[in-house]
Each structure stands twice: as C-alpha cells, then as structure tokens.
C-alpha positions in Angstrom: 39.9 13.4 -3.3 41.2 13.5 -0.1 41.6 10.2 1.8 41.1 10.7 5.9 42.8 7.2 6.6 43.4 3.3 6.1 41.1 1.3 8.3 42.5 -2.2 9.1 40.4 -4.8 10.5 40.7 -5.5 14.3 42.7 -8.1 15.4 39.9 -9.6 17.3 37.6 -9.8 14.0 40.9 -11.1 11.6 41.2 -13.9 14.6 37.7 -15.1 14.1 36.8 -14.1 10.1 37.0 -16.6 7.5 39.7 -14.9 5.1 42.6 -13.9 7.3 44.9 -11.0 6.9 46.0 -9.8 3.4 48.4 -12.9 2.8 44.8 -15.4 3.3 43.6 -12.6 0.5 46.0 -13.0 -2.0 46.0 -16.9 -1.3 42.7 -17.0 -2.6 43.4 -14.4 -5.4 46.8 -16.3 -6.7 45.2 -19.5 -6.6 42.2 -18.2 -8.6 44.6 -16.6 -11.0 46.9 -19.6 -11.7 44.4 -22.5 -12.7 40.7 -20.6 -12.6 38.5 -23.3 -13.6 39.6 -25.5 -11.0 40.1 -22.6 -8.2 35.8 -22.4 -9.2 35.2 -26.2 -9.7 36.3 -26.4 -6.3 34.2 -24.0 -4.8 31.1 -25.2 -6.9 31.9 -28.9 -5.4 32.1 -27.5 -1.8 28.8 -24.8 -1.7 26.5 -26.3 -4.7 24.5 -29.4 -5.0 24.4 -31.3 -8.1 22.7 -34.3 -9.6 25.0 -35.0 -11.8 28.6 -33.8 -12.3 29.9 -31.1 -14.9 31.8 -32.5 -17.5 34.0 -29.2 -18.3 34.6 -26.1 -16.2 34.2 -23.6 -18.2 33.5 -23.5 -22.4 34.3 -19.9 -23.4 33.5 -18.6 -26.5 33.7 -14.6 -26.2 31.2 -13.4 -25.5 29.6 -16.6 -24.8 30.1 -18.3 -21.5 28.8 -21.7 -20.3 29.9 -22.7 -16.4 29.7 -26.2 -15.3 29.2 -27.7 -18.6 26.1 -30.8 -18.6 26.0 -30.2 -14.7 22.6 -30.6 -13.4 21.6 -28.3 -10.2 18.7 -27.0 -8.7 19.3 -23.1 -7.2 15.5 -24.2 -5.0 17.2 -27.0 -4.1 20.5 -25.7 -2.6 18.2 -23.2 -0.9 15.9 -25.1 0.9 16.0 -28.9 0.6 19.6 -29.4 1.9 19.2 -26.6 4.5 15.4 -28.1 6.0 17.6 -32.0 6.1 20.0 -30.4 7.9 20.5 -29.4 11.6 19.4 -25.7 10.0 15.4 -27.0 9.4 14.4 -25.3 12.6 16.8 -21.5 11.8 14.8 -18.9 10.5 15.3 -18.4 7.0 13.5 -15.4 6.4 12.3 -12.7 9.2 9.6 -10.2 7.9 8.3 -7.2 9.1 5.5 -5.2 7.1 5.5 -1.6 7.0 2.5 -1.7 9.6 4.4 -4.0 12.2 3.4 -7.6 11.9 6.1 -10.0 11.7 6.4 -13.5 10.5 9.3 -15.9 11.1 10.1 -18.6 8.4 12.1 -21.5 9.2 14.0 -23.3 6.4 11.6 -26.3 6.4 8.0 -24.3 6.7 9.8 -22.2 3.8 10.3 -25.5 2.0 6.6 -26.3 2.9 5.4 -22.7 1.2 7.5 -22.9 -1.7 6.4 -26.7 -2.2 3.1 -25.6 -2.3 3.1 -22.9 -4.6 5.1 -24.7 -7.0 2.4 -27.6 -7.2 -0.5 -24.4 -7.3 2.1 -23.6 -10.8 2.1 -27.7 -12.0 -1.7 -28.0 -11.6 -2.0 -24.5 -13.8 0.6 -26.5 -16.3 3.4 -24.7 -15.9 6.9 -26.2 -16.3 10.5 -26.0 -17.5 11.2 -23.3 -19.9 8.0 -21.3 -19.5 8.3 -17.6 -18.1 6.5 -15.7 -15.3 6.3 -12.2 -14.0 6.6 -11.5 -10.7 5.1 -8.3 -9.5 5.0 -7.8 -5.5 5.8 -5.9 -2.4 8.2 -6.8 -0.2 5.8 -9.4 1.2 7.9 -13.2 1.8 5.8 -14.5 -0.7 7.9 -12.7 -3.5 10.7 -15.2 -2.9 8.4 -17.5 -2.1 7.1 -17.3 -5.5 10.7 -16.4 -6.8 11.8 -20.2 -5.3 8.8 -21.7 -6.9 9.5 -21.1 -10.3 13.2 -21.5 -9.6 12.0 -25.0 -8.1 10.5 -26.0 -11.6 12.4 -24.2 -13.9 10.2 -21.3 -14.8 12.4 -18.2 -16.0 11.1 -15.5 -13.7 11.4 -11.8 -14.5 10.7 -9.8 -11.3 9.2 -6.3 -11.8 9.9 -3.7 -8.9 6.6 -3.3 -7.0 6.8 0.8 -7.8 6.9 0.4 -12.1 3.5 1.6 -14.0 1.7 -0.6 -15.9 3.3 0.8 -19.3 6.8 -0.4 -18.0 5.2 -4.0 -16.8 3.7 -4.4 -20.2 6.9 -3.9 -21.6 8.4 -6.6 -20.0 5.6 -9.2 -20.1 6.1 -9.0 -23.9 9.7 -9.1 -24.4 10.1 -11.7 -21.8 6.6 -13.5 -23.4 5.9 -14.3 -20.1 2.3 -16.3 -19.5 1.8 -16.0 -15.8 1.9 -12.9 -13.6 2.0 -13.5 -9.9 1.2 -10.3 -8.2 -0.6 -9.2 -5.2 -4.2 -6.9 -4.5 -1.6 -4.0 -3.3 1.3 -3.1 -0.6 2.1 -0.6 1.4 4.4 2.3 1.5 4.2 5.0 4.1 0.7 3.5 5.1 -0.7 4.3 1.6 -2.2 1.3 -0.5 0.1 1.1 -3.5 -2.2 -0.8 -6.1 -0.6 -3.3 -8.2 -4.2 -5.5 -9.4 -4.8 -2.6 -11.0 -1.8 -1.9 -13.1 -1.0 -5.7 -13.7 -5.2 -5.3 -15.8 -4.0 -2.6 -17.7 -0.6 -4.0 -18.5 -1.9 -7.4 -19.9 -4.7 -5.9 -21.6 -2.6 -6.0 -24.4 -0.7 -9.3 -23.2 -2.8 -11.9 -25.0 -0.2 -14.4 -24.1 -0.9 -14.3 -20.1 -2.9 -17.0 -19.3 -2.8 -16.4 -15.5 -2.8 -13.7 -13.0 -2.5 -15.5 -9.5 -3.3 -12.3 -6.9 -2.2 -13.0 -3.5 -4.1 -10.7 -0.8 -2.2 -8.5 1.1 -4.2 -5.4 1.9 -7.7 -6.5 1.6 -9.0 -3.9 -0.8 -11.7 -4.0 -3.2 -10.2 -5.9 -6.1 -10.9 -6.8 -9.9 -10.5 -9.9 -11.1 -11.4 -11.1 -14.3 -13.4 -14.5 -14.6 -11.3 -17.2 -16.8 -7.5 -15.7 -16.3 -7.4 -14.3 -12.6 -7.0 -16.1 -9.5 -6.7 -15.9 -5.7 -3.7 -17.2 -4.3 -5.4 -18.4 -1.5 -8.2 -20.4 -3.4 -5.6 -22.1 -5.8 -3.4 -23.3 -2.4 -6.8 -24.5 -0.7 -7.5 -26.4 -3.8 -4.6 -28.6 -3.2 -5.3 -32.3 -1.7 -4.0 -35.1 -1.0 -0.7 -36.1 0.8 1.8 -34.8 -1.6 0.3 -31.3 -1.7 3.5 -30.2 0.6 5.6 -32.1 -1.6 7.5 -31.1 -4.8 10.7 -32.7 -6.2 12.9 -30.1 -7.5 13.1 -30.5 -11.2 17.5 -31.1 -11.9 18.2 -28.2 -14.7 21.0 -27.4 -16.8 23.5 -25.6 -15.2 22.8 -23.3 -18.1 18.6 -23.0 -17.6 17.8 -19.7 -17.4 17.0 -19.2 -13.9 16.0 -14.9 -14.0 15.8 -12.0 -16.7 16.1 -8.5 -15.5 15.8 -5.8 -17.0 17.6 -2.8 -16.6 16.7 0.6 -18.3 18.3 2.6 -20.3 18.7 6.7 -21.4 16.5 5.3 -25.1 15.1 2.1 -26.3 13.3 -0.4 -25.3 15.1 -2.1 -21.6 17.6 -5.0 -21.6 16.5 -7.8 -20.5 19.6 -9.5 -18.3 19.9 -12.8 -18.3 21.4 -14.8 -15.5 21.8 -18.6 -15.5 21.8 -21.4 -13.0 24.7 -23.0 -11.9 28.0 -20.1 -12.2 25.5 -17.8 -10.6 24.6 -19.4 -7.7 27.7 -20.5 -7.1 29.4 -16.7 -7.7 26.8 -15.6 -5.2 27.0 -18.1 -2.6 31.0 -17.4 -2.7 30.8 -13.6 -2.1 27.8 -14.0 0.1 30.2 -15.9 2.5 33.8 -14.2 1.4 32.3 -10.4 1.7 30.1 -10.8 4.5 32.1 -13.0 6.5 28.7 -14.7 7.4 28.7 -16.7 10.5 25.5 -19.5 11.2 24.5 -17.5 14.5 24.0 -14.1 12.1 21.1 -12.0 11.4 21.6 -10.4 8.4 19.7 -7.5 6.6 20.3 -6.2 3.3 17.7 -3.6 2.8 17.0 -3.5 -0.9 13.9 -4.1 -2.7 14.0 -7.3 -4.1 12.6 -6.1 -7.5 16.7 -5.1 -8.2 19.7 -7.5 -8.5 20.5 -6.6 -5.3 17.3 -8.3 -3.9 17.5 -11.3 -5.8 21.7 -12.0 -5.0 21.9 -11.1 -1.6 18.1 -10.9 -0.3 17.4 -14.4 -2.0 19.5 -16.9 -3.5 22.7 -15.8 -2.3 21.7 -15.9 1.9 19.4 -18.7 1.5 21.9 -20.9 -1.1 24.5 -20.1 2.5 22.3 -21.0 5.1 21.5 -17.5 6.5 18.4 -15.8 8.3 17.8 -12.8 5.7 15.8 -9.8 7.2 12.9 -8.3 4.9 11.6 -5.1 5.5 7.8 -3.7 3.7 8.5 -0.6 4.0 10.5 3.0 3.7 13.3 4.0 6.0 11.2 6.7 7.6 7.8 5.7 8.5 6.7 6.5 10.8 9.5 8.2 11.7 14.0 8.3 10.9 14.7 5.5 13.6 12.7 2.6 12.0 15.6 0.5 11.0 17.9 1.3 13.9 14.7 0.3 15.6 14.6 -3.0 13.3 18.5 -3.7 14.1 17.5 -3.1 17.8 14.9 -4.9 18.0 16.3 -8.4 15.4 19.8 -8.1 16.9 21.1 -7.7 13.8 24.5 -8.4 12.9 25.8 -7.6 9.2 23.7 -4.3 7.4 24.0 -4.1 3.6 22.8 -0.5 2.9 23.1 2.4 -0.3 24.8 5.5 0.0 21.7 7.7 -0.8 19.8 5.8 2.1 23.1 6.1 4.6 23.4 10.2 3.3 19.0 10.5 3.7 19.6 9.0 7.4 23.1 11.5 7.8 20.9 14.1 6.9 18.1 14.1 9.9 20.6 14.0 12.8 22.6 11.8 14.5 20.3 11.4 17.4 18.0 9.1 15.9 20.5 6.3 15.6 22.0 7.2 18.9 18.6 7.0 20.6 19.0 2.7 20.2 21.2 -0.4 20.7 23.0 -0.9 17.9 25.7 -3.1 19.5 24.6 -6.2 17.7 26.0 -5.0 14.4 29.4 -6.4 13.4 30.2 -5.5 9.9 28.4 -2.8 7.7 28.1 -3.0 3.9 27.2 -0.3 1.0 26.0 -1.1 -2.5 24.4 0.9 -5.8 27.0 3.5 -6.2 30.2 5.1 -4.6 30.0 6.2 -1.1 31.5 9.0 -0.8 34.5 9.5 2.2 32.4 11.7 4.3 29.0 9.1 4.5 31.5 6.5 4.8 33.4 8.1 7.7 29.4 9.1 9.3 28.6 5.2 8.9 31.6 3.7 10.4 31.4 6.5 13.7 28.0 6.4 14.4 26.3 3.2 13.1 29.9 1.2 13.8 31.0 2.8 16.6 33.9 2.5 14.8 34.3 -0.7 15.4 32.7 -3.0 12.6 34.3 -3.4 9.3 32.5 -1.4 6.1 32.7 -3.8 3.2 31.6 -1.1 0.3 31.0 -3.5 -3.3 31.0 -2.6 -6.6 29.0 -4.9 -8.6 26.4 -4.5 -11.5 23.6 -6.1 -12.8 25.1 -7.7 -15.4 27.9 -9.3 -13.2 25.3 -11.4 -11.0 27.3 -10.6 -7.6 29.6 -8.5 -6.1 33.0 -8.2 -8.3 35.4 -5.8 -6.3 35.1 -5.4 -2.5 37.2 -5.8 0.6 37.3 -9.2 2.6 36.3 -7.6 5.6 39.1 -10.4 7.9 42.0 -9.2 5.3 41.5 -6.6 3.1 42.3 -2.5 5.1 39.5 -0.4 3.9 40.0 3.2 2.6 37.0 5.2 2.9 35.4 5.3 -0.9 37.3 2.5 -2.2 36.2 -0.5 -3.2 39.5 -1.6 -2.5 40.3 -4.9 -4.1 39.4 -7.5 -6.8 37.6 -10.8 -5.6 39.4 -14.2 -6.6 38.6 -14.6 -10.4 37.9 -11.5 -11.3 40.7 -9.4 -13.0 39.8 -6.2 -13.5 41.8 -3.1 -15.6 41.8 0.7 -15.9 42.4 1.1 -19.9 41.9 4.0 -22.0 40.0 5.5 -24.9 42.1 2.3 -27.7 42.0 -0.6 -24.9 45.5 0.7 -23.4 46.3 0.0 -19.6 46.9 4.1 -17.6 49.1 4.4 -15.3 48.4 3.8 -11.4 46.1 6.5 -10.3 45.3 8.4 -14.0 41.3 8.1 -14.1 40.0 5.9 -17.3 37.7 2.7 -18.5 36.8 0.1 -16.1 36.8 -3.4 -17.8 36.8 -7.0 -16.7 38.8 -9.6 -18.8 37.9 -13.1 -18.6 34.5 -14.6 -17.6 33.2 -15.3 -14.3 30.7 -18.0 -12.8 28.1 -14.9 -12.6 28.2 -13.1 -15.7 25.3 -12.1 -17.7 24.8 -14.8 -20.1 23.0 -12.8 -22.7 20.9 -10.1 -23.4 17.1 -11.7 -23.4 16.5 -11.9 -27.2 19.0 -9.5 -28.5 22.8 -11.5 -28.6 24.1 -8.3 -31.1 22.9 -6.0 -28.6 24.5 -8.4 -26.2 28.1 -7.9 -28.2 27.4 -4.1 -28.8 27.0 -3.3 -25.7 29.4 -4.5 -23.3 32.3 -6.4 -25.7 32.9 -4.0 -28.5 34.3 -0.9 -26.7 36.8 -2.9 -25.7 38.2 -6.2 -27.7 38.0 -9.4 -25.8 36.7 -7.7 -22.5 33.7 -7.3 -21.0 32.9 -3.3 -21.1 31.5 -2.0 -17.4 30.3 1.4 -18.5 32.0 3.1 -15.4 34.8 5.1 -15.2 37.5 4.5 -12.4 41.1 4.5 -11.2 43.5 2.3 -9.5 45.7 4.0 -7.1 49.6 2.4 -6.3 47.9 -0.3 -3.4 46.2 -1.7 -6.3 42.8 0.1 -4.6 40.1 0.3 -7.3 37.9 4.2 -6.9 34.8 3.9 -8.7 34.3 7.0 -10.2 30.7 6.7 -11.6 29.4 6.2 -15.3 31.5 7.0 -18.3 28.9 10.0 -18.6 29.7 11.3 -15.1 33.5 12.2 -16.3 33.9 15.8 -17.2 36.1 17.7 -19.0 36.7 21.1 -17.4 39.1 23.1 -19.8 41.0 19.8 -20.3 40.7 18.4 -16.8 38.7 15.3 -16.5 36.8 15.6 -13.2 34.7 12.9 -11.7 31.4 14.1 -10.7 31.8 12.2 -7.3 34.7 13.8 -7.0 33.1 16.9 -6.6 29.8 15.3 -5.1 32.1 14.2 -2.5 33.7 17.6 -1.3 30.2 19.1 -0.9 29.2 16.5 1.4 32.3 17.2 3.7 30.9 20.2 4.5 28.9 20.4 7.4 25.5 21.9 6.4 25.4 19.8 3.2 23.2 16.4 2.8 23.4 15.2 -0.6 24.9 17.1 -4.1 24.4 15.7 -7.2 27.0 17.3 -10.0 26.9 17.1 -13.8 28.3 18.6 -16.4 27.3 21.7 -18.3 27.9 22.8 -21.6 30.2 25.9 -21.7 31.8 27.7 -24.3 35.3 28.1 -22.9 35.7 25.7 -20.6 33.8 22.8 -22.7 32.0 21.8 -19.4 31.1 23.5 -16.7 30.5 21.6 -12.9 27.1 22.4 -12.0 26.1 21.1 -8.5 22.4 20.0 -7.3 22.3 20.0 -3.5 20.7 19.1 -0.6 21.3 20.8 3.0 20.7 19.3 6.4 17.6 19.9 8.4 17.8 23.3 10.1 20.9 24.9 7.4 19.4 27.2 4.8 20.2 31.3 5.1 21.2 33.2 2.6 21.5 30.3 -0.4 23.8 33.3 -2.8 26.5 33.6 0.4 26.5 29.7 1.1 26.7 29.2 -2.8 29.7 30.9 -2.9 31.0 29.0 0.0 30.5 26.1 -1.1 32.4 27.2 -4.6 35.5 28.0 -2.4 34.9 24.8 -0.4 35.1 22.7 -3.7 38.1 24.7 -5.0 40.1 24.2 -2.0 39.1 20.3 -1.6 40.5 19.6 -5.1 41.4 22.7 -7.0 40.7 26.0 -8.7 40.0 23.8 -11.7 37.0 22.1 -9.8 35.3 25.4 -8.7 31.8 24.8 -9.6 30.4 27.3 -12.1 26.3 26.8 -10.5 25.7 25.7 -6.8 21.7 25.3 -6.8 19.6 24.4 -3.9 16.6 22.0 -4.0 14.9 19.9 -1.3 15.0 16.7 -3.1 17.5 15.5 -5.8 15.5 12.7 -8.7 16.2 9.0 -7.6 15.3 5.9 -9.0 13.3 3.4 -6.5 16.2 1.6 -5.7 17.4 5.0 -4.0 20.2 5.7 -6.8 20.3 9.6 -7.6 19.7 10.1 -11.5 22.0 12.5 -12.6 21.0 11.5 -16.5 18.2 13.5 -15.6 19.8 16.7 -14.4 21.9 16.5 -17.3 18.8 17.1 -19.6 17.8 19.3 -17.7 20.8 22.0 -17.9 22.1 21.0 -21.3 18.4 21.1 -23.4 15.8 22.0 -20.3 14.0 19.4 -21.1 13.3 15.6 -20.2 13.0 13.1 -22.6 14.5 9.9 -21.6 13.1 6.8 -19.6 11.7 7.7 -16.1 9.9 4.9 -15.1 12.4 4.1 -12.3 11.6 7.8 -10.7 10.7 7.8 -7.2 8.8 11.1 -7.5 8.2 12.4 -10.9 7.6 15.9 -9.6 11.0 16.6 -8.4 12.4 16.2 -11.6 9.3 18.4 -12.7 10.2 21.1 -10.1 13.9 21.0 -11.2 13.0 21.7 -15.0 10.9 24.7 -14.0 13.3 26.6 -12.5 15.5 25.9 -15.1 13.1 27.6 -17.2 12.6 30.3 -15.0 16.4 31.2 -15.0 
C-alpha cells in the first residue's frame, strides 16, 4: 500500500493539546505498562465518582475480568449530577436536530430534570436494579434520555437500532428476557415515517415476559396500543406529582452491574449478546473520550453514529456526557434533502471535533467537492474516523477538503467487544500516516501473531490480538460464558482474539487490514482486501470498491472487485475494467491484478454504514445468500447483486 506521507501535528495544536509530543505519549504508555492497575486506579480516582472505594484494582481470572473490585459508582451519576452541581449546569449537554429541522438544546441540569423523571415514570411501573429493558428509538434525545434512566436505577438496557424488523427485536427481547420496551410511535428518515409501534406488537407477541411498552410520540401517526401493557410516555410523566417528581437519587451499583448488552450479529446463529459493565467502562471511555479527542470545555462535538451501535452509546452518550461535553445528535441521513446537510450542521453548530465512518466520508467524496466547499467549515479542529479502515485516498480527501489540511485526523480502531477506542493516535503527540491507526493507547498492548500464537516480524501481515485486560472489555457474552471463551480466548491462549487481521510496520504503526475472512490467498500471496479496495479508490473516477475473494482453481482465490464510480464517470464499463486491472497491478503488483472488476450503483451496507462484504462473498462463491441480513440497509441491493450473478 502506498503511504503518501507522515502528518505531524502543528506546533500550534501540540502547544495547547492535552498529551504533548511523542515523549508526553510514551509517558502515559510506559507508566501504564510498568504498574497497570495503579496507572488505571489513578485515572478512575481522577474522572469517576464513587460512593465507596474499590478495594482491589483489578481480579483477573482469564477470561474473567472484574475492575474496581466492591467499588460503588453510578455511570447516571458521573453524567449528570456532578456536571448540573457544577459551573457546567447551564452548558448544553445535548444539541438535537431532527431530520425535519427542529432543534432542541439540553443543558446538563434540564437533562438531569428529564432523566429524573423518567426514571421515577420506571419506579412507579416497579422497575429496579437487575431488571432489563429494550430500548427501541430514533435518534430522538429521549433515547439517551431513556438510556440514562435505566442507567440511573440499574436496569440492564439493551438498545435495538431503530432500522432492525420485528423478527431481529424479538430475538433480543428474549435472550436478554427483557420486561419493558421503551420505544417511540415512529421516526423519520429521508422524510418517510419509519414505524417502530408497529414492529415492537409484532415482536412481543410472542414476548410474554414484557410487561410494558412505554411509546413516546414523535411523529403523530395513528398508533396501536394495547389496553393493560402499552403506554404513552407522555401520560405516564403527567401522572407524576408531588415535589420529588424531578427528583431521583441515583441508585450506587457495583462496579460490576451490568450497565448494557449489545448484540452484535453474526454470519449463523442466534446474535451475541455483549455485555459491558459499569465502572472499567466508564472509566476506559471517559479516558479516550478526553486522550483521543483532545476535548476542550468550549467544544462542540459531533459524532454522527446511530446510537443503536457501540459507537452511539461510548462516544454519543456516556463517554461525552461522563467528560462534560456538548454531544451533537442528528435524526436523520447525510443527504436529505440534499449532500451538504452536515457541512450545513457543522456550519451552522460551530462545530469543533467530527467523528465520522469511512463509507459516509467515501458517500460524501463521491458527490463532489463543491458541496462542502459551498460552507464555513472553519470551526472544525480535529476530524475522527471509526467502523473500519479508511483507506489513504478518503483519508487524504478528508484531511484537504473538510480539514483544510489543517486539523488533526484521529482514525480508531475499536470493537464492540472492547467498550472504547483501543488503538488510535493522540492527536497533540502521535504523527498520523494516512490508514493507520497508528499507535496503542496506555494499557492496551496489542500483537501481530500468527496461525500457533507466534509474534511476525515488523510489517509481515497476521492475527491481531490483545493481551491483558482493560477497564472496558466485554465482560461476558449475555448467557453464553463457553461461547464467551470459544470465541475470542481460544484461537489464541491467554489473549483476547480480535478477529481482524493486521500488520505492524517498523514505527510500531498498527494497519488494520480488515476481518480474518477479508485476507486472501492469491497463488500463495496473502492480499488484504483493503489493500486492493484501497488502490481502486485512488483512482479518480472510482467512489467506493468492495473486494473479496473468489474461488479459483489455479490461483486458490481470485480478487474480485465490487465498485462504485463517481457521479458523472461511467463509459465503456469493459475499457475502464481493464483500467482499473492495470491500475491495481501497478499500485501493488502483478500478483494483485484483479481477476473480475464489476460495476454496480450501490455496494450492501449494514445501517451503521459498514460495507458487508460477507455478503458478496456468497454471492460469488455459491450465488446465493443465506446468512443474517438484518443489519442491511437495502435488501434489494444485495438482491440486484445475486441476479446478475445468475445471469453471468
């Protein structure tokens, strides 16, 4: 892959960030290395409240990890409470703007008063500590509002992206045997009504454990609700009286209470059920909220994920509220009504810090610069990327015409299972090299092993693991501890397995090369499908490519290449094809040269905007699709895909 620079932070932003230069880096990462336990004890005494002290660190049993051992915490708490008694009360916590325009402006202390409320709408309906709740909402603020809640009394909450069917949100009302689902009449996206009443009735038909269904009303249509189990939000806050109907103490919970469960899906089977705890997460969160965002009071900062993904909940939620910031939500879709809504939304809020995907940042590359270039975008000083690699050619596109070249690009590699961001540059210290993660944060020791568990050499391609817990770590899978084991400590003794394969060049840079699955071997070559992705992108009439690999009876695999062109390229598709064969031979190497180059409008993502190549590999190994799609955006691109396969 070829590497068009090293970016070093400006002088000006090392002068003023809160981790400066490399040496302030590896400070941090030395002292974390030495003595772990109190390099974190530390930083859970500085960011966290408690109500009462841990009495150990850190018990590890592998894979078993408990983090701030019989301390008692409260993640609504740190959010709110110490935030509205501060000189913070009156700074907007969260700033909202629906799909249609309206806006609303929360302040830590009327966000206290919300959350309060609701929380004492979920006593008076009985609930407490260790019950469990779905959450099923647009991007509406009462989703953390409700998420804050049942963090406030110590109901596990299980969020379910706005977008699932009712088949997936059955699924995970009964393996999480939750017996409240707080949902809304609807939301909307590209000014259609997406109906969630409706799918939440035919999802706990077969519940018979859901006692409630509180329906808050956010689009006014026509809605069912059954006599007995389903309520109005609105009537059930209205019904509260009295002078301590604004007022609800924050129940103290084990730093071990399961505070979320969420589920991830997988190629088969049933989905896993993540489970994130109280204390080591918010602490690993409100850490890398501050060390990778170099968040500063006076910021506005959006991340522009859907809360119903880890993203949402770690740096939407808990991890900019826990720090004290003003978190931007946005309803609705990057291009309604038209390609400059958010740069209209950065204009417009002043925004400072932008935590983005690469598939949104290549969709935006993909209709023209002038849309960006039509606004003010000087407010931004630091851009982020999350979800998958960015590739060197978006990452070059975001840092020239969103940065101006002049704010930092802090691209993260994290999963769901780690809680919060793991590898990532300190945007003050750490030089960035465009589709790099670049380096480990303090605590976390990653390695590149291969096939037995054996470390490769600096930059040979193999097994990304992580050794040694962290304050964020999945706890368990919900239900399933041998799953738990099996899946992700097995593969690898005595570390945690991340499923991704990567490389670590001689700066000690860490390239995330994609899933294990997204290697191929091309006549003995093991090629990265990013790799490849990433020359297609570099040349000028492409968008997006999606590569997999393809059976073939000489080579073992062949590199077949789904891709997208830029508004206004097309021509003759056979001439370009074999362009674009060349192009990928001379970017990495005869070896590369793809085998299939095949055109399409859209490429199959899941809701959070991550491309599913899974999918594409059914679809040229067996022409068929069989495995889990309820995370598709649009079924009938995938549908469209498999029937020109079929016609070929």
């Amino acid at each position: 892959m070829s590497i068009t620079g090293i970016y070093p932070p400006s002088d000006e932003f090392v002068r003023q960030a809160h981790v400066q230069g490399m040496e302030g880096y590896r400070e941090l990462y030395r002292r974390a290395e030495q003595d772990p336990e109190a390099f974190w004890g530390d930083i859970a005494a500085r960011e966290i409240h408690w109500f009462e002290k841990w009495k150990e660190v850190l018990d590890w049993k592998p894979p078993f990890a408990q983090w701030f051992v019989g301390a008692k915490t409260n993640v609504s708490y740190n959010c709110l409470d110490r935030h509205a008694a501060s000189h913070r009360k009156n700074k907007v916590a969260i700033l909202w703007e629906g799909e249609p325009g309206e806006q609303r402006f929360l302040t830590y202390q009327e966000l206290l008063r919300l959350v309060s409320r609701f929380a004492n709408v979920l006593k008076a309906r009985g609930y407490k500590a260790g019950d469990r709740s779905i959450i099923y909402m647009p991007m509406i603020p009462e989703l953390p509002i409700a998420m804050l809640a049942c963090a406030r009394l110590g109901i596990t909450h299980s969020v379910v992206f706005g977008g699932f069917s009712a088949e997936a949100l059955k699924a995970r009302i009964q393996d999480l045997g939750a017996t409240v689902v707080i949902t809304a009449d609807g939301g909307f996206r590209r000014v259609k009504e997406m109906k969630l009443k409706a799918a939440v009735d035919e999802a706990v038909a077969e519940c018979p454990g859901v006692r409630d269904v509180i329906v808050y009303r956010r689009t006014g249509s026509d809605t069912a609700m059954q006599a007995g189990r389903d309520s109005w939000w609105h009537d059930l806050d209205a019904a509260l009286t009295g002078p301590d109907a604004e007022h609800c103490p924050a129940v103290p919970l084990d730093s071990e209470h399961p505070l979320f469960v969420l589920y991830t899906s997988g190629t088969t089977g049933k989905p896993k059920g993540i489970l994130h705890t109280t204390g080591g997460y918010l602490t690993h969160v409100t850490a890398t909220m501050k060390w990778v965002f170099d968040l500063k009071d006076e910021d506005t900062y959006w991340c522009s994920a859907d809360i119903g993904w880890v993203t949402g909940h770690s740096y939407i939620v808990y991890g900019p509220l826990s720090a004290g910031a003003t978190s931007v939500m946005y309803e609705g879709t990057l291009d309604y009504p038209q390609f400059d809504r958010w740069w209209r939304l950065v204009e417009k809020y002043r925004v400072n810090i932008l935590y983005t995907s690469p598939t949104a940042i290549r969709a935006l590359i993909r209709q023209g610069d002038h849309w960006p270039e039509a606004h003010d975008l000087s407010s931004l000083r630091l851009l982020g990327s999350v979800g998958e690699p960015i590739n060197p050619a978006a990452w070059e596109w975001y840092n020239r015409v969103i940065g101006k070249g002049r704010c930092p690009i802090v691209d993260t590699w994290w999963q769901t299972e780690t809680g919060g961001i793991l590898i990532a540059p300190m945007p003050g210290a750490v030089p960035a090299k465009p589709g790099s993660g670049t380096l480990p944060m303090p605590g976390v020791v990653p390695a590149i092993v291969d096939f037995h568990g054996y470390p490769v050499e600096p930059g040979h391609e193999g097994f990304l693991i992580l050794r040694g817990p962290w304050p964020g770590m999945i706890r368990n899978i919900w239900g399933d501890p041998d799953r738990f084991k099996e899946q992700y400590w097995t593969k690898v003794p005595g570390a945690y397995f991340t499923g991704d394969a990567a490389r670590c060049d001689h700066d000690g840079y860490y390239w995330i090369l994609g899933r294990v699955d997204d290697v191929m071997n091309v006549s003995g070559h093991r090629l990265s499908t990013m790799e490849v992705e990433s020359a297609l992108v570099k040349h000028p009439v492409v968008a997006e490519a999606a590569v997999v690999g393809k059976p073939h009876e000489i080579t073992g695999q062949a590199v077949c290449c789904f891709v997208t062109l830029k508004k206004g390229q097309g021509g003759d598709h056979d001439k370009l094809g074999q362009e674009l064969r060349q192009w990928v031979a001379h970017e990495i190497g005869a070896f590369a040269r793809p085998e299939e180059i095949r055109f399409t409008d859209a490429l199959p993502k899941t809701r959070s905007g991550k491309i599913m190549r899974r999918l594409l590999r059914e679809i040229v190994t067996s022409h068929t699709v069989t495995g889990d799609v309820t995370t598709l955006e649009d079924l009938s691109v995938v549908t469209n895909l498999a029937a020109q396969q079929d016609e070929e």
